[in-house]
C-alpha atoms as one frame of an Amber mdcrd trajectory, in Angstrom:
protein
 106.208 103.042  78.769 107.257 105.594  81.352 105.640 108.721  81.503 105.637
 111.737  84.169 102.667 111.471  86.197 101.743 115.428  87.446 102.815 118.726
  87.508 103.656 120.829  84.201 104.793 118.064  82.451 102.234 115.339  83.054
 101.807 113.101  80.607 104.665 113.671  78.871 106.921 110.156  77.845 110.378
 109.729  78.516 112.842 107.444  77.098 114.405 104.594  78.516 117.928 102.668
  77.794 117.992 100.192  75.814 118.821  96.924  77.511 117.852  95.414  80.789
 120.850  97.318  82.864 118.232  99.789  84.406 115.072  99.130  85.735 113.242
 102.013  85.606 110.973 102.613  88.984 107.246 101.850  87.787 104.308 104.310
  87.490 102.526 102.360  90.703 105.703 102.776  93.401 105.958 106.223  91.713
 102.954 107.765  92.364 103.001 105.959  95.711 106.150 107.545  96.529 105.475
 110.632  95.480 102.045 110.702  97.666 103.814 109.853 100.646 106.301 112.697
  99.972 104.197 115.158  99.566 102.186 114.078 102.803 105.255 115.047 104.789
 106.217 118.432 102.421 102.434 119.455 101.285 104.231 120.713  98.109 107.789
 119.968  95.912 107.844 123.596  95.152 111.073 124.639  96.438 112.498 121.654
  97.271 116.563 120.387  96.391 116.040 116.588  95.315 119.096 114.214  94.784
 118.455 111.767  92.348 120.835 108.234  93.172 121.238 105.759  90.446 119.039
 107.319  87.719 118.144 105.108  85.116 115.960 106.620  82.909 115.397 109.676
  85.393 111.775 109.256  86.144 112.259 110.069  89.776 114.102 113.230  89.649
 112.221 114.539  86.553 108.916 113.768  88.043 110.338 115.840  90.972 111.299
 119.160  88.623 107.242 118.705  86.895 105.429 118.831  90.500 108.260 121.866
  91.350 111.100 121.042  92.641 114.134 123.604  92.396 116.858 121.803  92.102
 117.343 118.598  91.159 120.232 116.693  90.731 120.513 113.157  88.802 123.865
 110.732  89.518 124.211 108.373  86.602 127.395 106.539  86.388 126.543 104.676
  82.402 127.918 107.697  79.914 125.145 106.228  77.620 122.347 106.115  80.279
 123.071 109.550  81.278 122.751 110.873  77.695 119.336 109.364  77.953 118.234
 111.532  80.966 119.749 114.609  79.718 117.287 113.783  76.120 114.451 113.662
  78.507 115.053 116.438  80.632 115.432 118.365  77.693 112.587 117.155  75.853
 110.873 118.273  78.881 111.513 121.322  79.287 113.319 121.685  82.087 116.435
 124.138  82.646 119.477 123.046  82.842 121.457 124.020  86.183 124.333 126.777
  86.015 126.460 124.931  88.374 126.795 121.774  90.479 123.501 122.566  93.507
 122.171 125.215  91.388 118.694 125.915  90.383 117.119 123.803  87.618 118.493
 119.851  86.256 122.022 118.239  86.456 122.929 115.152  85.567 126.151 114.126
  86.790 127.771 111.165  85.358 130.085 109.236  87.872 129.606 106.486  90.381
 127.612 107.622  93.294 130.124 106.603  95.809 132.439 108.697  94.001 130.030
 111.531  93.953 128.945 110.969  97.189 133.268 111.159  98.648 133.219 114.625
  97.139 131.490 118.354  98.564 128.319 118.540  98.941 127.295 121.401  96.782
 124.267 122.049  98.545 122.091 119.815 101.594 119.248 118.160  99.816 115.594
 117.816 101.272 114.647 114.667  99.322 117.066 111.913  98.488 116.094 108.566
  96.175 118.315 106.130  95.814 117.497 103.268  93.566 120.456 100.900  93.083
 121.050  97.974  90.451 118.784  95.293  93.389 122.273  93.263  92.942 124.183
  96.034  94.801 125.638  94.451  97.895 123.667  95.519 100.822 127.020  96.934
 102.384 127.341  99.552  99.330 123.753 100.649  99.981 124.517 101.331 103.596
 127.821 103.007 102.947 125.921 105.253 100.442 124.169 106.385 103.232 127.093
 107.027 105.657 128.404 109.417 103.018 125.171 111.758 102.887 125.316 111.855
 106.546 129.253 112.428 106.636 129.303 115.319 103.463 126.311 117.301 104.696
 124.525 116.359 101.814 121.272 116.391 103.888 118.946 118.975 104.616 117.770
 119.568 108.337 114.442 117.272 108.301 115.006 115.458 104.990 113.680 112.312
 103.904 115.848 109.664 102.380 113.865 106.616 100.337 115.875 103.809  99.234
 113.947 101.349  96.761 115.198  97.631  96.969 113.921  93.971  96.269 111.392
  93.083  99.154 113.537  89.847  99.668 116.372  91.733 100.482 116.643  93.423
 104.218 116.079  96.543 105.498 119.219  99.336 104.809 121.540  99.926 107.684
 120.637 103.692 108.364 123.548 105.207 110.214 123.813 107.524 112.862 122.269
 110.681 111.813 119.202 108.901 109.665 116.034 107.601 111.663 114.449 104.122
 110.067 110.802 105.399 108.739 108.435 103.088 107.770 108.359 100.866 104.710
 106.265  99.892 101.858 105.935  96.779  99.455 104.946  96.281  95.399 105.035
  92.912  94.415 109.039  92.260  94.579 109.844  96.440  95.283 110.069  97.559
  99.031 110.693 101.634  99.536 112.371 102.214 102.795 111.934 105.709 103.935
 114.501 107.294 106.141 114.190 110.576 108.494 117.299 113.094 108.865 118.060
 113.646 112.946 120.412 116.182 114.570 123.254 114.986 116.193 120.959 114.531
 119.442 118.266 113.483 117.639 115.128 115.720 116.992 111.424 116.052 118.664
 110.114 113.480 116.396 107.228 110.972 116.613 106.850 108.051 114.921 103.216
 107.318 115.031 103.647 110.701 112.851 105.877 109.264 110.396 103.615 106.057
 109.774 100.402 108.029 109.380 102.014 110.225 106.227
């Protein structure tokens, strides 16, 4: 069972695809990555969230409960996607106006598609969790392209979940290597947004949130 953990939906249950083609990011490394966000933040109210990979949504609709503003959801399965928009509805939460806007979108399209087009608006938390069979080199251009379409806040985190045998993502210029965290087989790797110079930014900091 998946469920949303806090905020205005708490509780609440949401759906999952059939099948074993998603694998939905457990309650544990949720509420662990959720903590550690809002260490940095000290609230989601307010904040644009960009939602890789989707699944069953948990992530970005666990984002809109604790009060996010935005919060868009890439899905590339037309069936999967259906899904999310069931439990965003079943939630609740408003659907956006417009691709950026305030409230949900789900967007259904590969993310390195999605990711090759505008950004409609710079995004203060990115998740990206991709199928763990995902060549490491897709993962890392994924990356480049938030970096390269301004799809990145000043200051935003980036958290990439992957199989704790795998390595760490190649963060590209622009994206600052945080620290990391293990469950069992999951590793999140949490990523830092830097100017073009590089920002005042200490990384005893980082590993204390």
């Amino acid at each position: 069972m998946t469920r949303i953990i806090a905020g205005v939906a708490r509780g609440r249950r949401l759906a999952t695809p059939p099948g074993d083609a998603t694998r939905p990011t457990s309650d544990r490394v949720r509420e662990a990555l959720f903590s550690a966000l809002e260490s940095w933040a000290g609230s989601w109210q307010g904040l644009r969230v960009l939602d890789l990979y989707a699944g069953s949504g948990a992530v970005g609709l666990e984002a809109w409960s604790r009060g996010a503003t935005a919060v868009t959801l890439v899905e590339q399965d037309r069936r999967t996607a259906g899904v999310v928009r069931a439990n965003a509805r079943s939630l609740g939460a408003p659907a956006a106006s417009a691709r950026g806007a305030d409230g949900v979108e789900v967007v259904v399209g590969s993310v390195a598609t999605v990711l090759a087009g505008p950004a409609p608006a710079a995004y203060d938390v990115v998740f990206s969790d991709p199928p763990y069979p995902l060549p490491d080199e897709r993962v890392a251009d994924d990356l480049a392209r938030l970096v390269a379409g301004g799809w990145l806040a000043a200051d935003a985190r980036v958290v990439v979940e992957r199989s704790a045998r795998g390595p760490a993502p190649r963060w590209p210029s622009g994206l600052e290597a945080g620290r990391e965290r293990r469950y069992g087989e999951t590793v999140l790797w949490y990523g830092h947004a830097v100017g073009p110079a590089g920002d005042e930014h200490d990384p005893q900091q980082e590993e204390n949130q």
